[in-house]
N, C-alpha and C positions, 0 to 999 in steps of 0.2 A: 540503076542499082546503087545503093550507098553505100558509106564507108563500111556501115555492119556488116552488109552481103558480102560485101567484097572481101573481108574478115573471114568472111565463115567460108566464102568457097577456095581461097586461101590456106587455110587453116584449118584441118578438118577436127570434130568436137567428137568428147567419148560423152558417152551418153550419162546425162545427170542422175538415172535411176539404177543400169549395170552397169557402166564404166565400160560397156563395147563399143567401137569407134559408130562414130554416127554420121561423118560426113558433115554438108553444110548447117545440120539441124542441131539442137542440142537434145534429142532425142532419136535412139535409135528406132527405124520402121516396127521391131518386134512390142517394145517398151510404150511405143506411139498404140499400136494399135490395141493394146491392154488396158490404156485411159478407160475409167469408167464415165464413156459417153451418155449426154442424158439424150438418150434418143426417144424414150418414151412417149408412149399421146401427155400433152398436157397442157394446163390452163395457157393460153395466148397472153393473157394479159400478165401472167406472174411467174409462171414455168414449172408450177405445181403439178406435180403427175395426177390426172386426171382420167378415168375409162374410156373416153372416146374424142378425146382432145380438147372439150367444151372448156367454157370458163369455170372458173371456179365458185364453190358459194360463198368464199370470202371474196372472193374481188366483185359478186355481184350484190354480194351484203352491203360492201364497203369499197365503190370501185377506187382506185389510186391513181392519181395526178398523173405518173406516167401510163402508155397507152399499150404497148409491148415487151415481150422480155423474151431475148433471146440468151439460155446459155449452154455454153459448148460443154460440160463435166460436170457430174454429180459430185457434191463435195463428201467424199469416202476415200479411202487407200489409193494411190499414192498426193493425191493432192492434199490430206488431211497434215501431211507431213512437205511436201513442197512450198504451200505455200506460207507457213509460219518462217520456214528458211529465208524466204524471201524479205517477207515484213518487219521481223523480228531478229533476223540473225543477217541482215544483206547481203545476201546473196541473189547479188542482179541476174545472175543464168536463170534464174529460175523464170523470171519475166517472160524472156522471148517464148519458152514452152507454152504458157502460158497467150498469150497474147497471139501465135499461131493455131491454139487450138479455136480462141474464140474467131479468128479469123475464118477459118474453116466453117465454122457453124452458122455464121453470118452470108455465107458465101451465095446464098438463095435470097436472102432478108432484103425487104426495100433500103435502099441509101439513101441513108439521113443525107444534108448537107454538112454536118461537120460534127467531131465527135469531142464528146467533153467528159476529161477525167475527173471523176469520185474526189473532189478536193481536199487536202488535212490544211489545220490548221498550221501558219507559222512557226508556232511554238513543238507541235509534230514533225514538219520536216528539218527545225534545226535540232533536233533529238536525235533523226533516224538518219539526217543526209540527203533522205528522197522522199520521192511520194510515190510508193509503188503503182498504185492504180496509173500514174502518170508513165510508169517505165511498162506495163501492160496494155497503153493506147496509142504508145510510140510503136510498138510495133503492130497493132492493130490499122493505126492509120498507115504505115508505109506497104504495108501486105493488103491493107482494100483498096489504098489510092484516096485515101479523104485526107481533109485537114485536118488538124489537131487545135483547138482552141485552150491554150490557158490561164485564159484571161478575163473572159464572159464570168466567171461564177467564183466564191470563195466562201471559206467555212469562215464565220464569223466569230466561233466560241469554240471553245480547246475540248469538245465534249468527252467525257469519259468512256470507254471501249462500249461497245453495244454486246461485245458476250457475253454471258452469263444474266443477262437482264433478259424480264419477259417484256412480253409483244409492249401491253399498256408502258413500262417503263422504259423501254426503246424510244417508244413515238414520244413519250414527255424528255428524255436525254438531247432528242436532236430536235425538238421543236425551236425554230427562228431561228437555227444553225447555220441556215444558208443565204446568201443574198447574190442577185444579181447583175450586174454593173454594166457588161456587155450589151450591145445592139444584138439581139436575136429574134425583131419580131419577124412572123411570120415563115420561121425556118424549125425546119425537120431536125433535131437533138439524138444522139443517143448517146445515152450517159458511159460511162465503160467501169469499171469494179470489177475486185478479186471474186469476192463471194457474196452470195445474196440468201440471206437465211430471212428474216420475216420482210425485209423489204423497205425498211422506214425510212434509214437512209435514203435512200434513192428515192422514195416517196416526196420527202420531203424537200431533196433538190430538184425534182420535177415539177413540185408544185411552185418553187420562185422561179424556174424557167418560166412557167403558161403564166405567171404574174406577170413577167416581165417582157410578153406577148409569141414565146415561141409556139408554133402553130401546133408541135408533135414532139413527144419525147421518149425515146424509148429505152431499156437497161440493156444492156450488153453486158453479159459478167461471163467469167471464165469458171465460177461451178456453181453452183446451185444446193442450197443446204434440201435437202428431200426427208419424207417419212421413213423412219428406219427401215419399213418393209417395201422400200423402193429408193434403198441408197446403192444397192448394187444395179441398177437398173442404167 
């Protein structure tokens, strides 16, 4: 157990959503089990809700570098509003919720050998302080038992936010964004991220991982952007 556990069972937390005590978690059991889970059938390869779990006909259009995607939360109420707190306003509590739910939902998922966080650029974390995707795979890795690599991979260019841009102007934003420096050949990757709405980020550090000879790379993210008629799902 580490310093954080021993923190939390110390110290018990009120919960980040109703402020009722929560104990060692930062969410209370009621609050926890109101998360909108994507429990959905849906695409293997991208996490797209799907009829019967199949791949998608975008990923079979167009398959993408990485090979799997597991995420624990449809990105809708309350994550739509936790995690901008976290990114944008630093509020590291928000991390651990986070980074427990995905844990949870990986909890079935084959184990990679080691997990590598969604990297910002330099110039990003001396703005913010942090690299959240980094404070959401610290506790992913101490809750599966993996390593934490952050050293294997970095954003090469200070790219501009990917909201508000479509699919085409995503994938040209973060083209050659990423490089990889690390020894990974032959090893199991899963990349870890807040949210995954069309995927290029993570497409595209996927694709300098298998450059760089890793054998399998898969996305871990804590929500998942979904069709409005399957955000409550």
């Amino acid at each position: 157990m580490n310093i954080r556990s021993l923190f939390r069972q110390a110290f018990p937390q009120h919960c980040l959503l109703c402020g009722a005590v929560a104990g060692p978690e930062p969410l209370c059991a009621a609050c926890l089990a109101d998360l909108p889970w994507h429990g959905a059938p849906q695409c293997p390869r991208c996490a797209t809700p799907t009829p019967l779990g199949q791949t998608c006909g975008a990923c079979l259009k167009r398959p993408p570098a990485f090979d799997r995607t597991s995420a624990a939360l449809a990105y809708a109420f309350p994550l739509d509003r936790l995690i901008p707190r976290l990114k944008y306003q630093g509020q590291l509590a928000v991390a651990p919720v986070l980074g427990a739910a995905l844990a949870r939902a990986v909890a079935d998922a084959p184990l990679p050998d080691r997990l590598i966080a969604m990297p910002l650029h330099p110039a990003r974390i001396r703005a913010r302080g942090f690299n959240h995707a980094t404070e959401i795979a610290r506790e992913v890795a101490q809750r599966v038992g993996l390593p934490l690599d952050l050293d294997s991979c970095r954003r090469n260019r200070d790219t501009p936010p990917q909201q508000g841009l479509k699919h085409d102007a995503r994938r040209r934003n973060v083209r050659g964004a990423f490089s990889c420096e690390g020894d990974v050949r032959g090893l199991h990757i899963a990349l870890v991220d807040d949210v995954m709405t069309t995927g290029t980020s993570l497409d595209e550090l996927a694709a300098a991982l298998k450059r760089a000879g890793a054998r399998a790379v898969d996305c871990w993210v804590a929500a998942r952007t979904l069709p409005p008629a399957d955000a409550s799902g």
